[in-house]
Backbone as CSV, one residue per row, in Angstrom:
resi,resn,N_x,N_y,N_z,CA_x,CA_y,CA_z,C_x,C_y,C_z
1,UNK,12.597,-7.469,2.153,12.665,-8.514,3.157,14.139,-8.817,3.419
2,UNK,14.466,-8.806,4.393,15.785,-9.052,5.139,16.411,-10.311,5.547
3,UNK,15.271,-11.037,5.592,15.476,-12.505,6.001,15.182,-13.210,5.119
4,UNK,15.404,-14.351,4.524,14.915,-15.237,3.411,14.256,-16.334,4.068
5,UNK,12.914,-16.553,3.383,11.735,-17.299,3.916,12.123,-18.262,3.887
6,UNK,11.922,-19.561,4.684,12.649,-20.988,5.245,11.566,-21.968,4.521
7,UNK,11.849,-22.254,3.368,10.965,-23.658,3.337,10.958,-24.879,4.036
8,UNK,9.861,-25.650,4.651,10.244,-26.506,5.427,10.741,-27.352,5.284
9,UNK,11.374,-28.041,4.449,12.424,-28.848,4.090,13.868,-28.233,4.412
10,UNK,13.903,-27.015,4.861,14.820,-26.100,5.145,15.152,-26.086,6.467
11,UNK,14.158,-25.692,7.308,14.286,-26.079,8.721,15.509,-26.460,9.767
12,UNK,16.213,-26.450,10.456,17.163,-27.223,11.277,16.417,-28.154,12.252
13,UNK,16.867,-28.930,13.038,16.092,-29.561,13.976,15.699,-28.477,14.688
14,UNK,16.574,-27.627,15.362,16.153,-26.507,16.680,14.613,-25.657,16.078
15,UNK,14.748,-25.421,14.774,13.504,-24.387,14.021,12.473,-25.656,13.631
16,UNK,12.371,-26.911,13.581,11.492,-27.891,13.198,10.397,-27.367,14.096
17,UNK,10.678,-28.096,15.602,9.474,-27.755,16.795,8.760,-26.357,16.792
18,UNK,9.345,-25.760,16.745,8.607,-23.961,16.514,7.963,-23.852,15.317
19,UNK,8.249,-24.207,14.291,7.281,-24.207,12.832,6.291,-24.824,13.200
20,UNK,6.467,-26.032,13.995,5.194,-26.737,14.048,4.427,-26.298,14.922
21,UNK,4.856,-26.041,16.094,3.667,-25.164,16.899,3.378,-24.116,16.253
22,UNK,4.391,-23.127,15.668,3.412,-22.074,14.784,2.083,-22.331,14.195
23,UNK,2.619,-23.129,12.936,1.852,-23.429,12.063,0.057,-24.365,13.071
24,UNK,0.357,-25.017,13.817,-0.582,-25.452,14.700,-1.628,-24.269,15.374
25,UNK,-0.807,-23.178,16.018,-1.579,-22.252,16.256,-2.115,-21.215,15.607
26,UNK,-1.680,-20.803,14.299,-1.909,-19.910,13.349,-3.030,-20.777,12.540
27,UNK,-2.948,-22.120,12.298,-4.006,-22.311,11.712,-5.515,-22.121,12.654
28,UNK,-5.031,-22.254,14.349,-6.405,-21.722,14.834,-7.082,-20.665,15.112
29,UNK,-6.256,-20.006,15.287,-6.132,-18.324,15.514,-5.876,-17.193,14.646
30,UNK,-5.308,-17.712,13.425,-4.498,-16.557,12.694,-5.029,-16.876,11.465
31,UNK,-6.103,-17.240,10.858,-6.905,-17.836,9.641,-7.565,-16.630,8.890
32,UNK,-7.432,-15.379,9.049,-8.093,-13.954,8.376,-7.559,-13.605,7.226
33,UNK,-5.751,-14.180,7.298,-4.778,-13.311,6.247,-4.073,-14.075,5.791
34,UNK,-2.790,-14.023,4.646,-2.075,-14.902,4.252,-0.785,-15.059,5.440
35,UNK,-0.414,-16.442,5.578,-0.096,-16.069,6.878,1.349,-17.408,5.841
36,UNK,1.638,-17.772,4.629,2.598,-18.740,4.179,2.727,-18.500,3.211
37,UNK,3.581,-19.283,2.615,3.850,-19.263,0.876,3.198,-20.821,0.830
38,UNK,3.058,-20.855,-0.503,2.944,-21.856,-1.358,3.226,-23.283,-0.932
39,UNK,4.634,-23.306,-0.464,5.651,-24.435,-0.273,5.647,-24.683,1.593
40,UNK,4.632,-23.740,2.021,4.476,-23.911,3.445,5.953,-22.981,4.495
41,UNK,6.709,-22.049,3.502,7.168,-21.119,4.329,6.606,-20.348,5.040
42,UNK,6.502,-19.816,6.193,6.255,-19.086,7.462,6.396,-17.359,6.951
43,UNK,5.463,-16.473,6.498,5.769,-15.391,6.128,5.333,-14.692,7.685
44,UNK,4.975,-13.069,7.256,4.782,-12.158,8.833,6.039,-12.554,9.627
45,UNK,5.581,-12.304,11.185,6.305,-12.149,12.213,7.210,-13.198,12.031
46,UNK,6.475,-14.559,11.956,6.616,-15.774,12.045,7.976,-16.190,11.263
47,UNK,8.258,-15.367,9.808,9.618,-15.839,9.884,10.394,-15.582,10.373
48,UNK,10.708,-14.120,11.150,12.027,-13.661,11.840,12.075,-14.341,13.004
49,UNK,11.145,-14.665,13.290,10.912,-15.565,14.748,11.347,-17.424,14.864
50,UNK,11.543,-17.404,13.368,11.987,-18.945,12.838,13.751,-18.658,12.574
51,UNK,14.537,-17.700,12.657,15.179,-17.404,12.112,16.404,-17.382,14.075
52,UNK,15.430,-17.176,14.682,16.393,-17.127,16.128,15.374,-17.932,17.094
53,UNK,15.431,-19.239,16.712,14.418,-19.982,17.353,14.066,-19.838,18.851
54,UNK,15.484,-19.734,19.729,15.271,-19.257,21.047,14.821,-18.031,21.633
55,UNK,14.726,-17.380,20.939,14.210,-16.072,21.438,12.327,-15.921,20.199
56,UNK,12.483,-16.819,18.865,11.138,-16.652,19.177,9.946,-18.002,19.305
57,UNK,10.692,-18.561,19.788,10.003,-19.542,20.814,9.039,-18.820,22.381
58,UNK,10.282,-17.547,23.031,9.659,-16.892,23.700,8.739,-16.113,23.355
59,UNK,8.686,-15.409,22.244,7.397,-14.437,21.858,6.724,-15.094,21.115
60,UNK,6.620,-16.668,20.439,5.418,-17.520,20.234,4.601,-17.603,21.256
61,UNK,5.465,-18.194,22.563,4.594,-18.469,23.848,3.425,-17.333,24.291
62,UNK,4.537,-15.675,24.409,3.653,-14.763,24.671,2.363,-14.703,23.672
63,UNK,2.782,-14.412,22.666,1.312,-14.770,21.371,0.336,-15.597,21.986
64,UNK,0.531,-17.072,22.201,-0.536,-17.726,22.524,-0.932,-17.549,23.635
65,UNK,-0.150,-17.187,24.578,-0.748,-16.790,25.823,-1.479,-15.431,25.662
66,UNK,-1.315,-14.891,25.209,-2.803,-13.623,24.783,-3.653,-13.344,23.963
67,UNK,-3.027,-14.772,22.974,-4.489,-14.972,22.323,-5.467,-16.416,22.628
68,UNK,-4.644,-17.094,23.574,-5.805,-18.271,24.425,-6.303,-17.744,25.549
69,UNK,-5.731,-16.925,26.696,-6.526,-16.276,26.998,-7.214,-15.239,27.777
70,UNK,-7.093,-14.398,26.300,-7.954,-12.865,26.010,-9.226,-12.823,26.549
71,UNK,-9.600,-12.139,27.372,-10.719,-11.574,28.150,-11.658,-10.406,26.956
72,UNK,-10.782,-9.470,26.946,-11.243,-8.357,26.090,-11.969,-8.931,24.600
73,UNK,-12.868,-8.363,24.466,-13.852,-8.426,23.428,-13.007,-8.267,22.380
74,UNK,-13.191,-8.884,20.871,-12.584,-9.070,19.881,-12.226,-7.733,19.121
75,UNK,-12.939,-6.785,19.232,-13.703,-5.536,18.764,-12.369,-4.794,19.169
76,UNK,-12.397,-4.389,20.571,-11.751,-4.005,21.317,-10.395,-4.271,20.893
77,UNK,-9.905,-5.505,21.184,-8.075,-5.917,20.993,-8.099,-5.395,19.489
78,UNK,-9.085,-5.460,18.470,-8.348,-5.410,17.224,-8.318,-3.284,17.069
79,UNK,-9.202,-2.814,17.828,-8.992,-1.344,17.993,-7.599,-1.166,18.448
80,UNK,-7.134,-1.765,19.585,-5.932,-1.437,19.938,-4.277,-1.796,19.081
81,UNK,-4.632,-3.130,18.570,-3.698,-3.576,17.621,-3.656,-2.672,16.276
82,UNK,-4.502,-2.287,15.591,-4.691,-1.157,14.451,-3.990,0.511,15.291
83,UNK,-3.980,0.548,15.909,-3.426,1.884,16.573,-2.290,1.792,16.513
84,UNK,-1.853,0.522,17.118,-0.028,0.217,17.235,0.308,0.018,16.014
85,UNK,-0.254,-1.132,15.382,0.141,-0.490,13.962,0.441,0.377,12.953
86,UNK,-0.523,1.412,13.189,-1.008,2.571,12.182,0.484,3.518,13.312
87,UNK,0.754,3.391,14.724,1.515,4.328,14.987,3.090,4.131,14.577
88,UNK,3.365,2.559,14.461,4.441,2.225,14.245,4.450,2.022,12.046
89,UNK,3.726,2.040,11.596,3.427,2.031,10.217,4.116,0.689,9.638
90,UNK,3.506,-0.314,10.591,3.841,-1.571,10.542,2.911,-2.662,8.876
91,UNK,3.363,-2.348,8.173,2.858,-2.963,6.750,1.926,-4.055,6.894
92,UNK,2.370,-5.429,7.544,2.005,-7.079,7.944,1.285,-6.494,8.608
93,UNK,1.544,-5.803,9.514,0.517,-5.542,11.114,-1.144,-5.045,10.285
94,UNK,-0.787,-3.918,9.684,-2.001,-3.796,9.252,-2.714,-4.202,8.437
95,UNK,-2.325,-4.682,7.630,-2.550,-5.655,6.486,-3.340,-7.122,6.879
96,UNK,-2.973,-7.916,8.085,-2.952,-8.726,8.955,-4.297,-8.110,9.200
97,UNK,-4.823,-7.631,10.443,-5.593,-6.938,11.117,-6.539,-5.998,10.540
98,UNK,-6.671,-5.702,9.328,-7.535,-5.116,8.522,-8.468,-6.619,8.185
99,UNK,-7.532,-7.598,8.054,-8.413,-8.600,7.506,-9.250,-9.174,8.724
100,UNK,-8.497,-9.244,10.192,-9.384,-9.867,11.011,-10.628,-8.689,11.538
101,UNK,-10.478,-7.577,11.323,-11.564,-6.550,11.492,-12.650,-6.608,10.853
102,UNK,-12.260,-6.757,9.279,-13.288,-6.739,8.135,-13.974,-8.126,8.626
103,UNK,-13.207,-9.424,8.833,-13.875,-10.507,8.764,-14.595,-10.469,10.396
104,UNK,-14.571,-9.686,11.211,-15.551,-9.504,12.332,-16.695,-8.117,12.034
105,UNK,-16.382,-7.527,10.816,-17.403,-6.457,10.427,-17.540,-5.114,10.684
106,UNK,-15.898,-4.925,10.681,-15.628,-3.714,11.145,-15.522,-2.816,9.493
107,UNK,-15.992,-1.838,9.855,-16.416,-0.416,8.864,-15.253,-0.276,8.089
108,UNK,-15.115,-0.253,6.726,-14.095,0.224,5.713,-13.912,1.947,6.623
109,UNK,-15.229,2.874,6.669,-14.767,3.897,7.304,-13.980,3.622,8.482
110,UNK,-13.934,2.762,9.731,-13.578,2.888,10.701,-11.837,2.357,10.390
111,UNK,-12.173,1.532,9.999,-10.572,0.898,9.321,-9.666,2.013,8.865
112,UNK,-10.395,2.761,8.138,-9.637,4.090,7.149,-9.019,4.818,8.435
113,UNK,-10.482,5.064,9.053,-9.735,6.339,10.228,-8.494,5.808,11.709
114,UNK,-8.964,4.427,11.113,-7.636,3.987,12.443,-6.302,3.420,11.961
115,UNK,-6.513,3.414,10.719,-4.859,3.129,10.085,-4.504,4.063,9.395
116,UNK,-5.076,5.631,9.602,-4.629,6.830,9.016,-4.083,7.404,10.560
117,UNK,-4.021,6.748,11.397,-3.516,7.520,13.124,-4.467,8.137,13.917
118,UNK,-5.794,7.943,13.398,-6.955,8.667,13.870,-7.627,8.141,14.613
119,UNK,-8.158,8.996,15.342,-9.856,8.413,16.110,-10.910,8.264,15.309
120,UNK,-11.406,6.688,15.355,-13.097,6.653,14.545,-13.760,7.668,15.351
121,UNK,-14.778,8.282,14.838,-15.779,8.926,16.210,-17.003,8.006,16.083
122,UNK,-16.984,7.343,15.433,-17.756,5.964,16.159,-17.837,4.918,17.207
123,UNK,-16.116,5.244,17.452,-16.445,4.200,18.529,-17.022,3.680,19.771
124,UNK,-17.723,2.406,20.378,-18.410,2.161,21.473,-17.187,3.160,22.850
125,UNK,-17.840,3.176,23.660,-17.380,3.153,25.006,-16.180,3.109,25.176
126,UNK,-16.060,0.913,25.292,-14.806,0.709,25.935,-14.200,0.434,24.260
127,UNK,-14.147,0.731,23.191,-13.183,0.687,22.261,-12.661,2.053,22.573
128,UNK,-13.896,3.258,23.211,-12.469,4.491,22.950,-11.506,4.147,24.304
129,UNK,-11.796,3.683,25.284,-11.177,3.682,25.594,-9.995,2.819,25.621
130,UNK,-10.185,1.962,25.101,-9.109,1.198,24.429,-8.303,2.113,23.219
131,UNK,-8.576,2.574,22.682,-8.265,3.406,21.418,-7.125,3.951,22.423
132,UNK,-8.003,5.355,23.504,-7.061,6.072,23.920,-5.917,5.677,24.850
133,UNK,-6.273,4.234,25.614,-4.697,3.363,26.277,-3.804,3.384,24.979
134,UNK,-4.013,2.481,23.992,-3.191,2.209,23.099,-2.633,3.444,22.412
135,UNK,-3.350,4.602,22.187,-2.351,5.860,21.873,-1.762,6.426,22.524
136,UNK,-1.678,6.800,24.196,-0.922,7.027,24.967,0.302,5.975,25.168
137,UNK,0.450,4.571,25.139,1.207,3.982,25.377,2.285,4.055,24.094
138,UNK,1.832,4.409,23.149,2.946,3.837,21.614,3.658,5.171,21.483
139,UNK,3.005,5.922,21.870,3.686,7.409,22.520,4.743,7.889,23.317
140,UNK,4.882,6.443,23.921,6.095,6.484,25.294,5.610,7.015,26.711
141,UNK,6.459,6.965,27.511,5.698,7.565,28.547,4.836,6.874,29.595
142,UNK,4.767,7.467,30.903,3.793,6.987,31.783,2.343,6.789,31.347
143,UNK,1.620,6.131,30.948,-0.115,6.141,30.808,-0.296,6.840,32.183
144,UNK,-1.261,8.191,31.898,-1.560,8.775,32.984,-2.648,8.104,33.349
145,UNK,-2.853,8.495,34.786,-3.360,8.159,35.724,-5.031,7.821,35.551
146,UNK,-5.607,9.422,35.109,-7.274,8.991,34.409,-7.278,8.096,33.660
147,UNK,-6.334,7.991,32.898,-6.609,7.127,31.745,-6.354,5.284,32.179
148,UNK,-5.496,5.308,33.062,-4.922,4.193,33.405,-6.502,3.763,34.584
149,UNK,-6.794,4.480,35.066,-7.921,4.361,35.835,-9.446,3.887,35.218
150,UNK,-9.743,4.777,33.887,-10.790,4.500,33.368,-10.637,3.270,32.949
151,UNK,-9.006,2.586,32.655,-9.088,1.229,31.514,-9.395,0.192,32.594
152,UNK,-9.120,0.774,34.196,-9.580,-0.618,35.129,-10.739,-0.618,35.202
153,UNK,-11.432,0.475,35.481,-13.401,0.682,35.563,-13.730,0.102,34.427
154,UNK,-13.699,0.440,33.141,-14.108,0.092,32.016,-13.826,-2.023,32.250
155,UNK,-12.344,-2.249,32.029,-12.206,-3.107,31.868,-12.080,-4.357,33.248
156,UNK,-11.694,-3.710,34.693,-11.319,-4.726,35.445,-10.089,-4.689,35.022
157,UNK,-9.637,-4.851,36.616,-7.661,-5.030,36.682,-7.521,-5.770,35.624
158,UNK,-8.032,-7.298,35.707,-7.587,-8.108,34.795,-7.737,-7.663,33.184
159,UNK,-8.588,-6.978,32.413,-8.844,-6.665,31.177,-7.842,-5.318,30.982
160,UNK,-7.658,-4.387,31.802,-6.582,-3.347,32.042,-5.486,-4.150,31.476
161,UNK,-4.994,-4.940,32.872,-3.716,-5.777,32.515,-3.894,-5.707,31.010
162,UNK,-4.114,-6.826,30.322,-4.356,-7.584,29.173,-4.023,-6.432,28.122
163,UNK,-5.269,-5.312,28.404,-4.444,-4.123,27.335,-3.442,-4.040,27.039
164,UNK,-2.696,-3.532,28.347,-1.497,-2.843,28.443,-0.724,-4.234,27.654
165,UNK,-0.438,-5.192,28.054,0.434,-6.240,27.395,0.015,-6.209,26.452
166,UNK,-0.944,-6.281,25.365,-1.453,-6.296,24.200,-0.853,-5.514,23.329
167,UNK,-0.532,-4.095,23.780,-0.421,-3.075,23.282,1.197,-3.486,23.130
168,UNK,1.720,-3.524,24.307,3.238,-4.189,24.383,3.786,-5.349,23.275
169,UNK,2.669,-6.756,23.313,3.365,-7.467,22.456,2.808,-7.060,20.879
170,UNK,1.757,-5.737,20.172,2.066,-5.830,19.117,3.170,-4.534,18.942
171,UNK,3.637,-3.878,19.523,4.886,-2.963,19.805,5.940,-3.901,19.410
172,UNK,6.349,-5.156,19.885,7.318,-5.944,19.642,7.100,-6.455,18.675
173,UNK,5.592,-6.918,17.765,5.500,-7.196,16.619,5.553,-6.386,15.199
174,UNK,5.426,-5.256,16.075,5.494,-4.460,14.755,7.224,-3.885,14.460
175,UNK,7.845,-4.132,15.470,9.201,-3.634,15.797,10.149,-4.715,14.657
176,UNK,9.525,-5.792,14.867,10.000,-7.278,14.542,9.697,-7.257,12.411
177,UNK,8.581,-6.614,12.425,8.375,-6.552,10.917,8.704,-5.504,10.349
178,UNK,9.005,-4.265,11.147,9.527,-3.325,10.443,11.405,-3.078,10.527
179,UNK,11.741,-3.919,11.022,13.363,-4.041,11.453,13.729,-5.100,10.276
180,UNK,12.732,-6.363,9.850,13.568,-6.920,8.800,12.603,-6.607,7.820
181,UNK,11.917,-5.549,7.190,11.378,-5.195,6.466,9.933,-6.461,5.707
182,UNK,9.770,-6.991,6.790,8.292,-8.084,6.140,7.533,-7.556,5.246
183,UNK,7.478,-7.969,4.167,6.675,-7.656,2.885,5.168,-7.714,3.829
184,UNK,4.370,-7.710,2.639,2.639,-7.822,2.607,2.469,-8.236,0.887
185,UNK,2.143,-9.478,1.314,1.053,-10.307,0.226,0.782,-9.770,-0.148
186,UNK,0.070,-9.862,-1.493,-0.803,-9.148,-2.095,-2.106,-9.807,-1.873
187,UNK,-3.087,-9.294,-1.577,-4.481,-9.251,-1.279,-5.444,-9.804,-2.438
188,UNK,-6.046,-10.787,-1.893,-6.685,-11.903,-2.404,-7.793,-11.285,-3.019
């Protein structure tokens, strides 16, 4: 870990307001994984993002704005977030997201095969095709055209959209935990 975790007694005024909306929205949204220490430090994304309050004040906002509100089925976003993960070999990311999968009832097999870089061959419909946006995009590159096409049929412009940014802000999250090296808890 690169950054040293901020106990809140630690805080500056500028990092006070952002802990607290964190902590406000993570307790509604982000309740699957260990998401603090003990003493109420901010572990995951959340500390590097406490650490340059103005810039992650902006990618708090984006967070809640795509996780208040997400169109795409739960199933779905967490297929695509496990891809970006598993492509970027983001530790928190998957660690994180294994837990909100399992706790929606997703398959130890399916888990295995999507944080090993793989395709489940189980998956519904619109998870492959979610699967296959999110592996073309972490790839670089234009999303071709069929593919960019099937994710509007499948999903509607608006659920398309949503992918594609999805895929984008856990790219920046996983960028964010693997640049200051974010540990992973140990598992409860």
């Amino acid at each position: 870990m690169r950054l040293p975790l901020i106990a809140p007694k630690d805080l500056t005024a500028e990092q006070r307001p952002l802990y607290d909306a964190m902590r406000k929205g993570i307790a509604s949204n982000f309740n699957a994984f260990k998401v603090e220490r003990e003493d109420g430090a901010l572990m995951g994304p959340w500390n590097p993002w406490l650490h340059e309050p103005s810039i992650g004040k902006a990618i708090w906002d984006l967070t809640l704005a795509m996780t208040a509100n997400a169109s795409l089925p739960d199933n779905v976003r967490q297929v695509a977030i496990l891809v970006v993960g598993a492509r970027f070999d983001a530790a928190y990311e998957i660690y994180a997201h294994i837990a909100v999968a399992e706790k929606e009832g997703m398959s130890p097999e399916r888990l295995a095969t999507l944080v090993a870089d793989l395709k489940p061959a189980d998956l519904a419909r619109d998870e492959s095709v979610a699967y296959d946006v999110a592996y073309a995009l972490v790839r670089g590159g234009t999303l071709p055209e069929p593919l960019y096409s099937l994710s509007v049929k499948t999903f509607g412009q608006h659920g398309a959209n949503e992918l594609i940014y999805l895929v984008g802000l856990y790219s920046l999250v996983s960028t964010t935990l693997n640049g200051f090296n974010v540990p992973v808890p140990e598992r409860e």
